[in-house]
Every structure is written in C-alpha cells, then in structure tokens.
N, C-alpha and C positions, 0 to 999 in steps of 0.2 A: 825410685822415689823422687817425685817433682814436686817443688812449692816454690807458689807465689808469694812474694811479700808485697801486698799492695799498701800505697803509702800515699800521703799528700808531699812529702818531701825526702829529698833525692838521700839526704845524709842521716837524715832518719830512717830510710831503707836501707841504709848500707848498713847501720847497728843494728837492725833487727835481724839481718841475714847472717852479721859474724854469731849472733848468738843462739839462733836455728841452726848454724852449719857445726856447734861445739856439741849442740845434742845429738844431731845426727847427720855424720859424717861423713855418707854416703850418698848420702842426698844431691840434689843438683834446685839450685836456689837459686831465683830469679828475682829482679824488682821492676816494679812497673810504678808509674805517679800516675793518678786517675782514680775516678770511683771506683765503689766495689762492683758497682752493676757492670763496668765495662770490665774488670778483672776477671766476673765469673763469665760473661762471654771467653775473652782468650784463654781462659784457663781450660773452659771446655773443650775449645774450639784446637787446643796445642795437648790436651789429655796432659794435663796436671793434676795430681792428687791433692796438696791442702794448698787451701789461699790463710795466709797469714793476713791480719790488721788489726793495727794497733790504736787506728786513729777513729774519732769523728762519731765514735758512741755504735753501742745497741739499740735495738728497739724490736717492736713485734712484727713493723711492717717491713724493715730491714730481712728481720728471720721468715716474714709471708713473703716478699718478693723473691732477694736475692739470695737469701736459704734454701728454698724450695725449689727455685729456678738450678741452683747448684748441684741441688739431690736429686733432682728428678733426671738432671743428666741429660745427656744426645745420645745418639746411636754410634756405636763403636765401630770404625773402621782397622778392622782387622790387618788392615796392610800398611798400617804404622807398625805395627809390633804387638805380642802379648801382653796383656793383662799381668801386672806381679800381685798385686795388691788389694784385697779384698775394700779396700777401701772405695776405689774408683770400678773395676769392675763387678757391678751388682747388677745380678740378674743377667737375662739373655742380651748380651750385646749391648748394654746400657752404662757409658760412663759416668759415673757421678764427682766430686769434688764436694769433699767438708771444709769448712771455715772453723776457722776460729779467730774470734774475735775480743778487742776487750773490751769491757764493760762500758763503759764511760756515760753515758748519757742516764743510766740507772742508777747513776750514785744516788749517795747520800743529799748531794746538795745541787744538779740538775737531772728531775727528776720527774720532765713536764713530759716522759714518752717511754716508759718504764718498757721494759720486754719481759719477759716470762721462758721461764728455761725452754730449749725448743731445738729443733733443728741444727744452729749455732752455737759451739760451746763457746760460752762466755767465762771471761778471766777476769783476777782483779790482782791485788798486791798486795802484802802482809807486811809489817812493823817487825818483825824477826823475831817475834814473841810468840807466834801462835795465832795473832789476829789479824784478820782484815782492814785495811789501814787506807786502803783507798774507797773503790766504787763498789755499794753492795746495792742488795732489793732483790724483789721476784727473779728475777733473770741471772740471779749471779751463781756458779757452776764453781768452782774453788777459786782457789788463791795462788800464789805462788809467795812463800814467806823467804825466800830468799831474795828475791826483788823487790824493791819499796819502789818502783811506778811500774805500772799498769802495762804500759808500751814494753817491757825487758818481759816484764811474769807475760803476757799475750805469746814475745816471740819465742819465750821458754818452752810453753805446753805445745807449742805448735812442732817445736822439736821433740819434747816427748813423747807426743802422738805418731809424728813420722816414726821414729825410733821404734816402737811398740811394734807399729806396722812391719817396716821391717823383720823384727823378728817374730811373728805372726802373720804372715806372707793371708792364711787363709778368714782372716778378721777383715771388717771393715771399720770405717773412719769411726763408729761411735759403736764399736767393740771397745777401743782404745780409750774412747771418754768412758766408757764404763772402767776398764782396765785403772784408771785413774782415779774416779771418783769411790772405790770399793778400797782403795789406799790412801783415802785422803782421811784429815784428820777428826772429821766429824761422823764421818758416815755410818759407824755403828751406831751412833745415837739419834741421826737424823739429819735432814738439812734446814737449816737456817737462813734468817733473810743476811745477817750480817755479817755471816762467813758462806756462806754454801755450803757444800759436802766439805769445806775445811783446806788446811792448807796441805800441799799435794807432796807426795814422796815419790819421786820422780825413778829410784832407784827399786820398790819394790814394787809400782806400779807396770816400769821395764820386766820386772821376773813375774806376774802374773801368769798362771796358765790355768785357771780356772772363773770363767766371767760370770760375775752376778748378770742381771738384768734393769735394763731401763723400763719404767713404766710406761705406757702411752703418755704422749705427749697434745698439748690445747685442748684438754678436758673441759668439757662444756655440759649445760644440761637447760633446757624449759621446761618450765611446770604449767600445767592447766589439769588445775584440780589432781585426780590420782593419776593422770596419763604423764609421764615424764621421758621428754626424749633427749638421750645422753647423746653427743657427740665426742669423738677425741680421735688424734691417728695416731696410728698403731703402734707399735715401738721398732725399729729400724736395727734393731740387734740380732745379727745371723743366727742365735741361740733361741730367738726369742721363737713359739709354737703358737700359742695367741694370745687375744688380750682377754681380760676377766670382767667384768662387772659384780664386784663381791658386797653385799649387804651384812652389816651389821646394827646389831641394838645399840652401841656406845662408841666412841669414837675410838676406831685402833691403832695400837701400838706401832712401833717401824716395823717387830717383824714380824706382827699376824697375819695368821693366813687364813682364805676366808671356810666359812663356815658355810654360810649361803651364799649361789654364785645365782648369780639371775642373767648373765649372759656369759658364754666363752664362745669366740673363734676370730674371725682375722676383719671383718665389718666395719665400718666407721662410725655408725649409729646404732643403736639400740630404743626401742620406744617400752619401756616398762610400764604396766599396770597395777598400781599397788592395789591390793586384796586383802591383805593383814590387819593388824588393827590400827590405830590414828596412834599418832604420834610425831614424833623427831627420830629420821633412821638416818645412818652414815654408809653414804655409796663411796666404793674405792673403785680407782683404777688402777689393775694390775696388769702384767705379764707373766707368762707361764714357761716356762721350756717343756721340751717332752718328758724331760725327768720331775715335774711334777711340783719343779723350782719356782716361788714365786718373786717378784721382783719385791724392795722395801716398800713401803707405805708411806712418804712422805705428806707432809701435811698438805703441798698441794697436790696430791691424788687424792685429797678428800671431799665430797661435796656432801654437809648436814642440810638434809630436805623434810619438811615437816610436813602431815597429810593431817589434814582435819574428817577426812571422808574416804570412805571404800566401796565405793559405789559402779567402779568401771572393773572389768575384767580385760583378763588376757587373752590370746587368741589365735588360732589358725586359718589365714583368710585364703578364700576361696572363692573362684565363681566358674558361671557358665561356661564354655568356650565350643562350639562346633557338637553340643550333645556331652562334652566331659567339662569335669571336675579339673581347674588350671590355677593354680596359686595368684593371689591378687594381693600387692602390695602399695606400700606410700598412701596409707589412709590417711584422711582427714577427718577425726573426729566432731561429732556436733553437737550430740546428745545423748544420754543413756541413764537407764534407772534399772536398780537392780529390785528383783523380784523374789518375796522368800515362800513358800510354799511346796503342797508335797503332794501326791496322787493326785490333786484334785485334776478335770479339762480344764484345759486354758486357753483362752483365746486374749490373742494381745495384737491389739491397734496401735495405729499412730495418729495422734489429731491434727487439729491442723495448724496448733502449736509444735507438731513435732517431738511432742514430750511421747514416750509410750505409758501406756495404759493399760489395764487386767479388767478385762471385759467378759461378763457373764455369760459364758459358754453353752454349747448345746451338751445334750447328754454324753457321758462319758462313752465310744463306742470300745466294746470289747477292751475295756481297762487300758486303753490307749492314751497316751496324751495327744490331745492336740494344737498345737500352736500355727495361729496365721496372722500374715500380718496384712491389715490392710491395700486394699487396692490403690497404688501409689503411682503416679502417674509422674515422670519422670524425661529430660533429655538424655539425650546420649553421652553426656559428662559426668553421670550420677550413676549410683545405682544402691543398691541397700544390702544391709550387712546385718545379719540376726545370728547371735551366740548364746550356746551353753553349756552351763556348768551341772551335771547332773551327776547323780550317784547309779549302781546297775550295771547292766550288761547290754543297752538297747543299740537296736539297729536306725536308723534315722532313712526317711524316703524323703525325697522332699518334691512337690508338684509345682511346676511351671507351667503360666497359662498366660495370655496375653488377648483381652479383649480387642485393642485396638487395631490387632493383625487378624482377629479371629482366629486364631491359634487353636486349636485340643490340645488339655493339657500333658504336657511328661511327665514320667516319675526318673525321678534322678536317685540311684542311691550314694552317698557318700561313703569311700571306700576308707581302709587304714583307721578306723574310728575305735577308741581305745577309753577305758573307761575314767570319770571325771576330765575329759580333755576338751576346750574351747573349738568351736569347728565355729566358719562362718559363712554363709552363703547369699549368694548374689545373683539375681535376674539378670541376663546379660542385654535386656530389650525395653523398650520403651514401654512403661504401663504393664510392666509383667505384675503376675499376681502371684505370690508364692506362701504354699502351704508346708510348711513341717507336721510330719506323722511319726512320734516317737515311740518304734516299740518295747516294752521290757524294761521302762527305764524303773528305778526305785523313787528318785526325788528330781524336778528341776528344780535345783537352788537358785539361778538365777539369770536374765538374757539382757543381752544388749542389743543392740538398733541403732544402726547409722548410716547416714546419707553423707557418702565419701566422693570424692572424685577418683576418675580413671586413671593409671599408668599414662 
C-alpha cells in the first residue's frame, strides 16, 4: 500500500503523514508540495494507490479533471511488480489511484464552486458531538467526529481507506468509501447536506465484510416534452452488476426498491419515452449487484420530472443496410403525434410542416392495414423513422423504392417482431419512398415520424 500526501506545505505534510501512518501501518507514505494535478501524474506514473489532500478545497471540476484523470488510470507495467490492491489494479492492466480529499471550498461559508459527491471522497470534521462542525453541502461524504479540522479528519479516512484495503486485498478504492459510509452515523436514514452519510466509525467500517452499494454517480437528465434523456456513470463498486433507472408515483424512501424499472444495464444514457399518464413521476438512480441488492435512495439520486403530455412513444430503431435490418441509434427527435384508432386503412403523410397527418385512405385491401408515408426527399444525413404500437399477432412487410435512382421496389420483412412492441424503420437512400403493409394486426394505437440524423 502506497500514499501520496500532497500538500502546499512541507510541515503540514509531515502531520498529515504521522496520522495516515497511525491508521495504517503498513503503508509506505510519501509527501510531495505542488498541485494535485501534478500529484496524480507521479502517483500514476510511480503506481501509488491513494493520494491524500487536505488543502485548497473541492469542487466538480477538480472531481472532472483530476478525479477522472486519476481513475481512469495508465496502463500497468507489469515489471514493476504485482497488483496487491483492488484498489489500483482495475480491470485489464489499468492502474488507477483514488483521492481523497477535504472539503473545503463547499463549506458553509465559501461556497462559490460547490462539488457534488463523485469520484473523490470528500471529508470534513465533527464538534465531538455527532455533528459536522466544519465544511458541508452537495459534495460532502462523512465526517470524521474525532477531529475538529478538516486537514487531520481528510488524512484520517485516507488511513482508513488504506487500512480497509489492506485487509480486503480484493476490493477497490470506493469499496472501501462504501465500507465507510454503510458505518457511518447517518446512513440508515440517509444523507444530508450538513453531515453526509455522518460521522464515521472507523473501527466497524475496518470489520466490514459485507459491501452495500454506491449509486451512479453525475445524474443528469433533459426534457423535451415526453422524450427525457437521463445521463449518469455508472457506480465504480466491484459488486456493483448494473445501474437501474427505477420509476415511481411518489417520492421514495432510502430503502425502496423499485417497482418499475425503465432501464437496467451498464450504459451512460438512457432516452426515456413517457406513455402513461401526465403528471409529476420520481426517477431514481440506482445500482444492482447480481444478488438482486439494490443500492440506497439518496435524495440526490432523485430527479421529480413533470409530463403535461403523452404523445411520443418508445422504440426499437432500425434501418436499411446492404438489403437487411441493422440497429440505428443516437436519434434526434423533431416531431411526432400520436394516432388513436382501430381496423380502419390508414394512410399517413408528412406535410411540409413536418407535422404527420391521417389521410383519407384507399379501400381497405384484404382487412390489411396500410400505412405510407409520404414521398420525402431527403440528404444523406437524414432519414426517417415510422413506429408502432399495436395490439395482435401481425407480420409487418415494409416496400422500399426510390424514384430518384429509378429503383423497383423491395419488400423487406422485419424479423424478431413480438406483439405490442415499437419497431422503426428507415430508407437508407436519398428520396426513398416507404410503404408499411401490416398484416393481422387487431388495433394501431398509435405511430411516430421522424426526421433524425445518421450515426
């Protein structure tokens, strides 16, 4: 086990070292004066596991530069030595190094560059009562209530963490912040801006051998109208199986767990289509392990999003490619209206607003439906996307033709087609003309229409 103590001053790294070396005593502890950006360079570059600092504040760009830069690690040269430590070697040959840091700039009282829990576990100090006595806000991760400043509780967890490690050789660096925060003094009830997960027990934190889970971390989300696309990454806990996108009617408790899940697997985005009815719904992000564990519900894993309209669907996108059916992704939505009706034909245009439209059809042939969509004449950055939602057992042909090559047209059939499910399809050519011929179906409830760009 190797730690950095980076510092602005020589004698304040030599105090933060005697009290990183009393946690863990096996350790081999280093101090350097200079930034942190130049710290996680050597630390990478020398295969050190935690950088300790105490000094000169948090922030988010701190945790996006020199966080990220830290975790995402260099490539491991194997003829240094073995890997001990789940903490540094993660994954195929890739060093990493965690930080921990203390708070400082997200206090209470400078608080012009706030951070948000992340990457970096953030520290602060305790009054010896139980409470948080120094630096709190979004970013603050526990306490340490035996230390009253900030610089001693920082180089404390930095020892507990190493410690932890040590005796979980197969954990990494935010195993161990879990290991902590699942023994800290708030965390059955939640965490707070003005303690964190609470002030830390550093000695039952050491005998954990059972890890909760961290939730994704920089949850984000944009709305345009029902389309909502969630951002967040992933959670960095070797337990962790994937992340959740869990949907509830009311805002949930720390330990519920979800009912409706509108996304699970390992992904950084998700674009959701709400379809239910209007309202205020409450998105979580969660983590999963393979035993079916989910991580707490903290209040910021919650995003309250309100839909006035259900007018866009969800979707399986698809298009042309060489004669087959090839998944098309990174849509850019434009416009869509949804359509309610049942047996009748249908024919549905695009004007030259772009809105769609239910256009008075030719006779129904052989109780078929059929939908077309206008002749759309198009670059090669474009193409069009038509979805539905129907009830039945129907088979879907879909005819591709293209006046401006003088094309005859194909029939395409879409394969894996399962009932009520979103399928979408795409001309892969300039001025294609495409027809859907749906047979069997019971109802189209409803299609969509969009002019996206290309991958």
């Amino acid at each position: 086990m190797k730690i950095l103590v980076s510092d602005v001053e020589q004698s304040h790294a030599n105090s933060m070292k005697a009290i990183i070396e009393a946690e863990c005593p096996t350790a081999t502890v280093t101090t350097r004066i200079e930034s942190l950006s130049a710290s996680v360079t050597w630390a990478l570059a020398n295969y050190y596991d935690i950088i300790s600092r105490s000094t000169t504040g948090l922030s988010d760009s701190r945790n996006q530069n020199e966080g990220d830069t830290a975790w995402e690690g260099v490539e491991y040269d194997s003829k240094y030595g073995s890997a001990t430590y789940g903490t540094s070697l993660y994954g195929s040959g890739t060093w990493r190094v965690g930080i921990v840091h203390g708070l400082g700039s997200n206090s209470h009282v400078l608080d012009t560059d706030p951070s948000q829990l992340d990457v970096i576990s953030s520290v602060s100090a305790g009054d010896g009562s139980g409470n948080c006595d120094a630096s709190y806000g979004a970013g603050l991760e526990y306490f340490d209530d035996d230390e009253t400043t900030q610089s001693n509780a920082t180089a404390r967890v930095a020892g507990v963490i190493a410690q932890i490690l040590v005796n979980n050789p197969t954990w990494n660096f935010h195993d161990a912040r879990q290991a902590i925060r699942q023994t800290a003094s708030f965390y059955a009830t939640g965490w707070v801006a003005d303690g964190g997960y609470g002030a830390i027990d550093k000695d039952a934190a050491k005998a954990v051998t059972s890890l909760g889970l961290m939730s994704p971390t920089r949850p984000s989300y944009t709305q345009d109208g029902t389309e909502v696309i969630f951002s967040w990454v992933n959670s960095w806990n070797t337990n962790a199986s994937e992340t959740v996108l869990a949907r509830f009617d009311s805002s949930p408790g720390v330990d519920d767990e979800p009912t409706i899940i509108e996304y699970s697997g390992n992904n950084n985005q998700d674009i959701y289509i709400h379809t239910s009815e209007t309202g205020t719904f409450y998105f979580a992000f969660m983590t999963v392990d393979e035993d079916g564990n989910y991580s707490h519900i903290e209040s910021f894993d919650i995003e309250a999003i309100t839909f006035t309209t259900t007018e866009m669907v969800d979707s399986f996108v698809y298009h042309i490619n060489n004669g087959r059916w090839s998944k098309f992704a990174n849509m850019d939505v434009i416009r869509a209206r949804q359509l309610q009706h049942t047996t009748d034909n249908v024919v549905l245009i695009m004007d030259s607003s772009r809105t769609i439209m239910k256009y008075p059809g030719s006779s129904n042939i052989d109780d078929d439906l059929r939908i077309k969509t206008k002749k759309y004449y198009i670059d090669n950055s474009k193409m069009r996307k038509v979805l539905l939602n129907f009830t039945g057992s129907p088979s879907i042909t879909v005819r591709v033709w293209n006046d401006k090559f003088d094309s005859e047209y194909e029939d395409y059939a879409i394969s894996s087609l399962t009932d009520s499910q979103w399928k979408a399809i795409a001309g892969g050519y300039i001025g294609d003309y495409v027809e859907f011929i749906i047979d069997d179906a019971t109802t189209i409830e409803s299609l969509f229409f969009e002019i996206s760009r290309r991958e």
